[in-house]
Every structure is written in structure tokens, then in C-alpha cells.
N, C-alpha and C positions, 0 to 999 in steps of 0.2 A: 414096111416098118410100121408095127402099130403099138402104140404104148395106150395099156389098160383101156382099149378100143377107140383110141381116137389116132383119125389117121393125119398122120401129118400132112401139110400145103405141099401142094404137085408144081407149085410156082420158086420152089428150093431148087436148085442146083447140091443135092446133098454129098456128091462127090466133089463136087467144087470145096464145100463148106466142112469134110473131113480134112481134105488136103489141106486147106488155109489155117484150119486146127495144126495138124500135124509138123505145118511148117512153122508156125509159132512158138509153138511146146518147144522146138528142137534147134531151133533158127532165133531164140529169140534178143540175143545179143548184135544181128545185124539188121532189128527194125528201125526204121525209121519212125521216131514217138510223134514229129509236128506230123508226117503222112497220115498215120497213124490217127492220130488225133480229129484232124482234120475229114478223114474220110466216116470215125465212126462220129462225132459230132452234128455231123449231117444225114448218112445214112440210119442211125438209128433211130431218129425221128418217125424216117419214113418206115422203116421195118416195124415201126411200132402200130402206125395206120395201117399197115396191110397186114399186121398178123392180129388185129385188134379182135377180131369174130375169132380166131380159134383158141386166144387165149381166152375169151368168156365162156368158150363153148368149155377149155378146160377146166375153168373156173367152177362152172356147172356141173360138171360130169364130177370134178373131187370132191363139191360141195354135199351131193346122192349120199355119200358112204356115212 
């Protein structure tokens, strides 16, 4: 999967991460919002330090045009 040539992180589970989409969208009356909350509260921190290189590298690559 490559969007306007930059390849996405090989460290994604991207089937995981369509699934967890899909159950959302369609599922989303029996989430739990403190789980919920709690998990991206924390995880997004860190997803932030490990995708921090390819969002600059995105950064860069839109900046070109």
C-alpha cells in the first residue's frame, strides 16, 4: 500500500487496524468510552514517538509540490 510514494510502517498490524476500524464504525454503541479512553490516552503518546520520522518524512514529501 503506497500513498503518493511513501510507504507506510512494516511495524502496523494493518489488518488488525482495518478490523478495529470496522468494528467501531458498526459496533459503536457497545464501546466502552473509560476503556476506550484510557487505552488511547496512553497509546497515543506513544504511537506518536514511533510514527514521529514518517510523519516528517510526510511532511516533506507534501511540502516538494
Amino acid at each position: 500500500m503506497t500513498q503518493k510514494g511513501i510507504e507506510p510502517p512494516n511495524s502496523v498490524a494493518w489488518a488488525d487496524a482495518v478490523a478495529n476500524r470496522n468494528w467501531v464504525i458498526h459496533q459503536y454503541d457497545e464501546i466502552d468510552r473509560e476503556v476506550t479512553w484510557n487505552a488511547l490516552s496512553i497509546s497515543v503518546l506513544e504511537w506518536r514517538v514511533l510514527f514521529d520520522s514518517e510523519f516528517a518524512a510526510a511532511r516533506d514529501f507534501l511540502n516538494e509540490d
